[in-house]
N, C-alpha and C positions, 0 to 999 in steps of 0.2 A: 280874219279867221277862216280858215279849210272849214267850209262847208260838204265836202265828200262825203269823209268819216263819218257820220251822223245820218247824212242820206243814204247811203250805203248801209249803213247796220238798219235802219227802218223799212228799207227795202228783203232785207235779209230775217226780219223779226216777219214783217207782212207777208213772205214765203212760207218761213217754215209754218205760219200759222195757218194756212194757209192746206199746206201739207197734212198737218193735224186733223183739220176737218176732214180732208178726201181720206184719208187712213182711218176715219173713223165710219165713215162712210162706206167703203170698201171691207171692214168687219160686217155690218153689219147686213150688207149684200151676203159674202159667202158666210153668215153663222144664219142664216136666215132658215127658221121663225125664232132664233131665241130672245131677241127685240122683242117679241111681243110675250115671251115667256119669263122676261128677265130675272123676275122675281120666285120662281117656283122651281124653274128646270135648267139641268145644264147640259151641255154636248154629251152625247154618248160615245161620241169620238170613238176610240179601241175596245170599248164596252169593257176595260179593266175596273171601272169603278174606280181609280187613283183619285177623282175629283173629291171622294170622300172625304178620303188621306191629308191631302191637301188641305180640306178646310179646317180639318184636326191640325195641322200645324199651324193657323191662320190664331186657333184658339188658344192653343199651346203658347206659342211666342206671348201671348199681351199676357197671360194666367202667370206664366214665369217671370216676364219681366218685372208686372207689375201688380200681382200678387204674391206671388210667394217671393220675389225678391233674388231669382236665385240662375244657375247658370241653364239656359236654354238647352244646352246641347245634351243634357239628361236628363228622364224623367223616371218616373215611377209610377205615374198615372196611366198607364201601359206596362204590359208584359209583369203585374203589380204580384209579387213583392218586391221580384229580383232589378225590374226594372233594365231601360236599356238607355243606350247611346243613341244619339239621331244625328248623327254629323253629314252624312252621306245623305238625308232626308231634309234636313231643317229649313235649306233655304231658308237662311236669315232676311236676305233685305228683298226680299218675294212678300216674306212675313210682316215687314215693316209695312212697305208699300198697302198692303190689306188693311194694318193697322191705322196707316194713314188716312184712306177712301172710307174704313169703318167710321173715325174719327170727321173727318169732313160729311158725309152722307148723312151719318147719324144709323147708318144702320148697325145690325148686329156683325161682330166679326161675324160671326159662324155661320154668315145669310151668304143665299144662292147669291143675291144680289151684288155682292163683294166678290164674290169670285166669278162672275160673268165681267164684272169692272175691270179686272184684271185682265183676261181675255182683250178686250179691247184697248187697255193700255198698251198689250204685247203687241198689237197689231202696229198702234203708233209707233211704239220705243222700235220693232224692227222697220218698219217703211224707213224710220227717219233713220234710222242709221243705213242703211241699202241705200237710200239716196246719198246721203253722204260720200260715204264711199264711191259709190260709182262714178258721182261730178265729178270727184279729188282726180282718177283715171279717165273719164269720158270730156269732162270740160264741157257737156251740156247741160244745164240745167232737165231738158226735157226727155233726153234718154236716160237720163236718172231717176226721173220717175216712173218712167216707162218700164225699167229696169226694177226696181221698186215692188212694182204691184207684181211681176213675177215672183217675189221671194215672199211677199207677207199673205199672198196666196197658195203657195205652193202648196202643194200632195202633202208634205211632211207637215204642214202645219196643222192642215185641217184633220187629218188624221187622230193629228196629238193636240184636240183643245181640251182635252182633262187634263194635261202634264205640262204646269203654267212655266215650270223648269225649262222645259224643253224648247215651249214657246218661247221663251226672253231669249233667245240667242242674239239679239238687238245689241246685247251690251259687248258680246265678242268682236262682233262685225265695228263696232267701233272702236275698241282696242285696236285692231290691227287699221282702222284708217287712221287712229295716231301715229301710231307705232310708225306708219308709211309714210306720213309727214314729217315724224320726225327727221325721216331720210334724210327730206329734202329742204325740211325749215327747221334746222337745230334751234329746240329754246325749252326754256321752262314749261310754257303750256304745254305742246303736244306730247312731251314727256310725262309732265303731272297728269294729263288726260288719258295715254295709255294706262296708267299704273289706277288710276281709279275705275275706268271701264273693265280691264282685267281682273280687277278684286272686285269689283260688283258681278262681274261674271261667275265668279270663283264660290261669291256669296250665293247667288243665285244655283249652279248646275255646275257640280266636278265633272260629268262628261262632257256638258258646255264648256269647261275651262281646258280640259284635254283637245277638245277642236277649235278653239279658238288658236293653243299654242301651236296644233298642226295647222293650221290657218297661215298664222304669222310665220310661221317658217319658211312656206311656201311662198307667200307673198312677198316675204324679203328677197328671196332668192329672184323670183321674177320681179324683182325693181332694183336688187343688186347692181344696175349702173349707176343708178342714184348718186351710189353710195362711193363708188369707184371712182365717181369724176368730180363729186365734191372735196372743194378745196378746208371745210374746217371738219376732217371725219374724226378728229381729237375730240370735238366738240359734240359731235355725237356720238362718237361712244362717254363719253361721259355723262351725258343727259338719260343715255339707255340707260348706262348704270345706275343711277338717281332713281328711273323710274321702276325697275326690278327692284331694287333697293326698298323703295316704298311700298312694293307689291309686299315683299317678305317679312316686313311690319305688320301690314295689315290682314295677312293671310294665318298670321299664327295659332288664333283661338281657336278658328276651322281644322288645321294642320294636329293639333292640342289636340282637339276630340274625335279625331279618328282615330287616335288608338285607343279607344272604348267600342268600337265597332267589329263585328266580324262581317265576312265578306264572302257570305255563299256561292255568290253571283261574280268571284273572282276565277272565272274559268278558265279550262286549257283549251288549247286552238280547237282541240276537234273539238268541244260542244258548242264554238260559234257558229261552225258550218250551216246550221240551221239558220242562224239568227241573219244569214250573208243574204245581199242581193243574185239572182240570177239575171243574165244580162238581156233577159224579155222584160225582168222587171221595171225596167230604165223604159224601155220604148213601149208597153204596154200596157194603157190603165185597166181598172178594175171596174165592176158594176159596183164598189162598193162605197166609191168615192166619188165616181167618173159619172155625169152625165151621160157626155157622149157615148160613154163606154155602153152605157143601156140601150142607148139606140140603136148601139152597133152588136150587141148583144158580146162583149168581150169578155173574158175571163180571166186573162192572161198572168200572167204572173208564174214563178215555181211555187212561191209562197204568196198566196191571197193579202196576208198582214201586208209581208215587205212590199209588194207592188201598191198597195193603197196608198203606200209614204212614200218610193222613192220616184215616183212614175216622172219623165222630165219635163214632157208635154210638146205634143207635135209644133206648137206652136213658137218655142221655142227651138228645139231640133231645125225646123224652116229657115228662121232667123239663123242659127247656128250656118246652116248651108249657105243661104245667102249670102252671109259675110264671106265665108271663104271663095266664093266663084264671083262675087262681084269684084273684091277687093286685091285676093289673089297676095303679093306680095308685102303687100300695104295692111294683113288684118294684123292686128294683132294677138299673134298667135302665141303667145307665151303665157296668155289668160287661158288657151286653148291648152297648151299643154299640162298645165296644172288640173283644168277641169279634168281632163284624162286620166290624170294621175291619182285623184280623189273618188275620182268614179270605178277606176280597177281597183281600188284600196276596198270599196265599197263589196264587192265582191266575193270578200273571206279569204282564208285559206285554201280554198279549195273551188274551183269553178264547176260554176253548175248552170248547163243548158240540154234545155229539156225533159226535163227528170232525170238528167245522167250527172255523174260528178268525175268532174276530170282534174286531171294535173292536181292529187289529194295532196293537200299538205305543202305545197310549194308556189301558190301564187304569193303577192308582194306582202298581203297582208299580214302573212305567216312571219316575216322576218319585221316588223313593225311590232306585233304582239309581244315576239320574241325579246325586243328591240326597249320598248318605252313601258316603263314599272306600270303596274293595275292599271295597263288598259284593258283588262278582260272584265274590270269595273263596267266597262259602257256596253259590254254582254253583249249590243248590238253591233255589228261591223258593216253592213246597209245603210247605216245613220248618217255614216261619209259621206251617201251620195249626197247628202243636202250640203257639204262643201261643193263636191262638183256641181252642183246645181247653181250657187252663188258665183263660180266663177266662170260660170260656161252663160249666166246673164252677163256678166263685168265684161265680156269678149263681145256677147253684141252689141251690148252699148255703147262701146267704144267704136265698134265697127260701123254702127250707125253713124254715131258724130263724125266718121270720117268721111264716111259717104256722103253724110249729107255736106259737109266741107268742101266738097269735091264737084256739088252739085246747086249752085247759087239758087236755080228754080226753085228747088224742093225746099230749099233754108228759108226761100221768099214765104212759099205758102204756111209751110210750118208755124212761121209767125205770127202768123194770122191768128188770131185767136178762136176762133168760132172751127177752123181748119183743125186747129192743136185738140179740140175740146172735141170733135166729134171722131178724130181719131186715138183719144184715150179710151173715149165712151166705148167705139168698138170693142177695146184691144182691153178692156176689160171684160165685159161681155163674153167674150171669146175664152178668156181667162176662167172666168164663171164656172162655162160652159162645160172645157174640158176639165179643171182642178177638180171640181165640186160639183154635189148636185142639187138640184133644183132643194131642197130642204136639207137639213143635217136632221140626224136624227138626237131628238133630245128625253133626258131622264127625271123623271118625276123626284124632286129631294123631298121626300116623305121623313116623318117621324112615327113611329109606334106610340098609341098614347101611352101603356103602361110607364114609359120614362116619364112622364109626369109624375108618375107615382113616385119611381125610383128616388127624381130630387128632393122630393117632399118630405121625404122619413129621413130624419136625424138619425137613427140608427142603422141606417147603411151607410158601411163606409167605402166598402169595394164590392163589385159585381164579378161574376161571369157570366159570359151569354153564349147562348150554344142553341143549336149545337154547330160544332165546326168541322167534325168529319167529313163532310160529302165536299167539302171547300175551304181551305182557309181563310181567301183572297173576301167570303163574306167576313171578316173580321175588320176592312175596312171600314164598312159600313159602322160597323159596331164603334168603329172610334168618331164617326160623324154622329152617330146618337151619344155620343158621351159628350160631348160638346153642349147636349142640352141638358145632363142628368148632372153632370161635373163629378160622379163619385170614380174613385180608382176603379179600371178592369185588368183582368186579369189576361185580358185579350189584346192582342194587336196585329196591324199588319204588315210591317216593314224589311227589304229585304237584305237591309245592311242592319244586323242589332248587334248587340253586346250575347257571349257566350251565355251569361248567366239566364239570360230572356229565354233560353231553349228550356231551360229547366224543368217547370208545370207547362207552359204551353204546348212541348212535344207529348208530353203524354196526355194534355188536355186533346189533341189532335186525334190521338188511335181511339176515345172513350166512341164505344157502341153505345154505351146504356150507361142509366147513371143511376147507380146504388146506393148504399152504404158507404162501401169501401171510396166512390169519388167521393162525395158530401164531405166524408169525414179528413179527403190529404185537402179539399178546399180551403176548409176550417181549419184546418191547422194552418193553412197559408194566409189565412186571415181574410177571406172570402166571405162576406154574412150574405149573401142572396145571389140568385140566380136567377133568371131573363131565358125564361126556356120558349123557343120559336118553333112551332108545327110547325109541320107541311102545307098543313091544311089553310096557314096565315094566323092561328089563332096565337097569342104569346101571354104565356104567364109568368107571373114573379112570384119564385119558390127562394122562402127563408132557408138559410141554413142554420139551425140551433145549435 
């Protein structure tokens, strides 16, 4: 009997577990203190408050599945009478996943504690796929990791730990390493693997699944020899086909309930301009994210936002140089070229350095927009650079394993384990240092007590809470306390809904003062009480008769 196959997959299980631990690890360094807040507080990351939102879907999914019996992607317990569509929000298996950890933990879906869990599974699900991929191209197991803790620490993540969507891009990045295998190992697996990583991606974040596809387009293109010099390319395209094929079964329910959605945030080029990177943004953190940036007392960025997510980090850019002047003809520069191409995509329509805006309306991202249906969905155009970001690591990693190929010394010491472990230990450190800083700032998930009241009376059946003039965006919160009160509101926050949800809520928005004439279009909307919030912090619960 082949005794390999057996020591090999045990070697391979004792890896990635291996993995799991230092990814769990490495969360818990950059989200640091919320280890020790686990259970109360969560990232204030963009200070949108979306963490609320979020755990409103966490409660939403198991209420519909498995109380009322009915289809997820609609509710009424929001925007209540008219009710909306959440296709573009729901993140299905984001939802499961919660439901899962709620179910094994034992805690509540709608606890901090579930969605900090989540956070850290994102951290795993992406390491381990950025390792992945990177080996498939690098063939070292240690510049994969290396490569790795660049991408699950990156600017754009920590930025965005209240947007668990955004976080799981873990599942794209391993779509397109099937998808790449398939290239070059036609079979069932890596075909079934794509089409199930794509449609978890799909389930998870539409702007995730939109940069996943511009992902794998690019990617194939730069592995397009693969594919040219393999002898059974019959055989892969027909495994592609299978695996699209299965994608389009499984994407339909999602596909289904976006036409209940409207789509405010389906913009024309000019109003991305804002949302674009300027190209200080790339090379210059912020004090908002950056350590170093405070020491160095930096500012930089056009946009304070976009420079906190897209910043690439000198330490990488280093790396970057180095491969090109060590390696020279030998780097792998068609990793190189794609980073560039994702990174000027990143850019907008329109280039902006220094507070000036040049060449309006005709950079490349302007004919992409143009180009590929509701991608003004992803509102953001800066977001790209976290493509270029991924493949401008996949170019030093490789660049790395070649060098060090090249260099029998440095493969020797490498080896060494105690040598391996004190230079991750740095080059995490370092990592730390510039991505993040020394604490993240975190948000107290408070409850008002009056919802205590609110669940208690059987005769509320729906609420409003207000006021919402001075901000909508508090209306999130409003759906994170409905998770403890359970009655319909008439409030929500979401920025993909269904037409009818504008109904009462836009004119719930203009109310200054609240009379007669509101109380009594409430009441007719079937509204019995009302959750009215001071200034001053104090909140009462006013009947409507």
């Amino acid at each position: 009997m082949d005794t390999a196959t057996p020591t090999a997959s045990r070697t391979t299980v004792g890896l990635y577990a291996a993995l799991v631990v230092a990814y769990v690890g490495i969360a818990i360094l950059f989200t640091w203190p919320l280890i020790l807040h686990f259970t109360t507080h969560t990232p204030e990351a963009d200070a949108s408050g979306d963490q609320f939102q979020t755990i409103w879907f966490f409660w939403w999914m198991k209420k519909a599945l498995f109380a009322l019996h009915q289809n997820p992607y609609w509710t009424t317990d929001i925007y209540f009478p008219y009710g909306t569509g959440l296709a573009y929000h729901l993140c299905p298996l984001t939802n499961l996943v919660a439901l899962a950890v709620s179910t094994i933990t034992g805690a509540a879906i709608n606890s901090t504690s579930v969605f900090n869990a989540l956070i850290v599974l994102s951290f795993v699900l992406t390491g381990l796929a950025a390792f992945t991929l990177i080996r498939q191209f690098s063939g070292s197991t240690l510049a994969a990791f290396w490569g790795s803790i660049f991408i699950v620490g990156a600017p754009y993540r920590i930025w965005h730990l209240n947007h668990l969507n955004l976080l799981s891009f873990g599942w794209g990045i391993l779509a397109v390493h099937f998808a790449l295998r398939l290239l070059r190992q036609p079979g069932i697996r890596p075909a079934i693997g794509a089409a199930v990583c794509l449609t978890a991606m799909f389930h998870t974040c539409l702007t995730g699944t939109a940069f996943t596809v511009l992902l794998l387009i690019g990617c194939v293109l730069v592995d397009w020899g693969a594919f040219r010099e393999a002898a059974n390319r019959r055989r892969i395209l027909m495994m592609a086909a299978l695996s699209a094929a299965i994608v389009a079964v499984l994407v339909v329910p999602g596909l289904i309930a976006l036409r209940h959605v409207d789509s405010p945030w389906n913009l024309r080029w000019e109003d991305t301009v804002q949302f674009s990177a300027a190209i200080s943004d790339l090379f210059v953190p912020t004090t908002q994210t950056s350590l170093v940036a405070q020491w160095l007392h930096l500012e930089g960025g056009f946009a304070p936002g976009l420079s906190s997510e897209i910043f690439l980090g000198w330490i990488l850019l280093a790396a970057t140089v180095a491969v090109i002047v060590l390696l020279r003809r030998h780097a792998p520069w068609r990793w190189l070229v794609l980073a560039a191409v994702f990174l000027i995509l990143s850019l907008g329509p329109t280039l902006k350095i220094s507070g000036r805006y040049l060449f309006d309306g005709i950079m490349p991202y302007r004919w992409l927009f143009d180009t590929v249906p509701y991608l003004g969905l992803s509102r953001t155009p800066g977001r790209l650079a976290m493509l270029g970001h991924l493949c401008l690591v996949v170019f030093c990693a490789c660049g790395f394993a070649i060098w060090r190929a090249q260099h029998p010394g440095l493969d020797r010491a490498l080896r060494r384990v105690p040598v391996a472990i004190i230079a991750t230990l740095v080059l995490i450190v370092g990592l730390f240092l510039e991505y993040t800083r020394t604490s993240i700032r975190l948000w107290e998930m408070t409850v008002p007590p009056i919802y205590q009241q609110v669940a208690s009376d059987p005769s509320i059946r729906a609420i409003y809470d207000g006021p919402i003039a001075a901000s909508s965006q508090i209306c999130n919160r409003y759906m994170y306390w409905q998770t403890f009160h359970g009655k319909k509101s008439a409030n929500g926050y979401i920025t993909h809904r269904s037409r009818k949800a504008w109904t009462l809520f836009d004119r719930m928005s203009q109310w200054r003062q609240f009379g007669d004439a509101e109380r009594a279009e409430l009441r007719t909307a079937g509204i019995d009480a009302m959750v009215w919030h001071e200034e001053s912090g104090e909140t009462r619960l006013i009947r409507l008769p």
